[in-house]
C-alpha positions in Angstrom: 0.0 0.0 0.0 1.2 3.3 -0.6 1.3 6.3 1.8 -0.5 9.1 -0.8 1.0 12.5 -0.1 -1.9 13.7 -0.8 -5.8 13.8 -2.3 -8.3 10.9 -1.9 -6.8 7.7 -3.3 -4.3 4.7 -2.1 -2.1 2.6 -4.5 -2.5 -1.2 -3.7 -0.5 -4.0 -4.5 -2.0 -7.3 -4.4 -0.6 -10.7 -4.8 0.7 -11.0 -8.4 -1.9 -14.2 -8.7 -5.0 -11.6 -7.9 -5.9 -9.9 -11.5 -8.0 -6.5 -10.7 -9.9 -5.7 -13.3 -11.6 -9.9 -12.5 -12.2 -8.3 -9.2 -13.3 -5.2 -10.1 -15.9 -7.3 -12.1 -16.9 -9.6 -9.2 -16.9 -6.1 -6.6 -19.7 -4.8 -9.5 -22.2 -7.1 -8.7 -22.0 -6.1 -4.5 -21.9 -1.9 -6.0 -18.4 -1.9 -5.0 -16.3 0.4 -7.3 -12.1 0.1 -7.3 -10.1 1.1 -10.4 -8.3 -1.5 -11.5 -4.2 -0.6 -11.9 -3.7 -1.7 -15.6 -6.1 1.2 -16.7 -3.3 3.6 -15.6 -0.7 2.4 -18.1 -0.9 1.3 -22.4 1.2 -1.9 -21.7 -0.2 -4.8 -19.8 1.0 -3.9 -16.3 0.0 -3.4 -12.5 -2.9 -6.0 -13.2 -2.6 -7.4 -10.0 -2.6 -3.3 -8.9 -5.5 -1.0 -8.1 -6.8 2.1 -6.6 -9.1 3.1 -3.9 -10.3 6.3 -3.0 -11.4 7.4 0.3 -12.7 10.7 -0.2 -16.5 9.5 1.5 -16.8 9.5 5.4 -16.4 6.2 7.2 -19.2 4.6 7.9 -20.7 0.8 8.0 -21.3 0.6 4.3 -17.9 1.6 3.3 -16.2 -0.6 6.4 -19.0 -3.5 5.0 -17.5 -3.2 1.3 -14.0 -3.0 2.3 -15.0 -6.4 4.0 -16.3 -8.0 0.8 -13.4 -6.2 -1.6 -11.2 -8.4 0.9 -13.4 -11.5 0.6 -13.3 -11.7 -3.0 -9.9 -10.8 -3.4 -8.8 -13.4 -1.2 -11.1 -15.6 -3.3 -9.3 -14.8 -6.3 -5.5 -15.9 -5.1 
């Protein structure tokens, strides 16, 4: 994870075996938005990369998603 010097987004890193944009796909179908890291570069890199923003207040829901965005990524190894 990175430490963002500033704004509303964090860089993650996942396991080289997780492929984003598959879980950006599965988080769709619980309304859970990420942006998946190969859509920040024209060659076929950071898939196992993506981007979070954290611009909302806390709350349940967002604590609840960050739950399933774990679930299914763990899922995906």
């Amino acid at each position: 994870m990175s430490r963002p010097q500033g704004g509303f987004v964090v860089w993650l890193e996942l396991d080289k075996k997780i492929n984003t944009f598959e879980l950006f796909r599965k988080a769709l179908n619980y309304n859970i938005n990420i942006a998946p890291g190969r859509m920040y570069s024209l060659q076929d890199r950071y898939n196992n990369c993506l981007r979070l923003s954290y611009g909302y207040p806390w709350t349940r829901k967002v604590e609840d998603g960050l739950r399933i965005l774990g679930k299914l990524a763990k899922e995906s190894r």
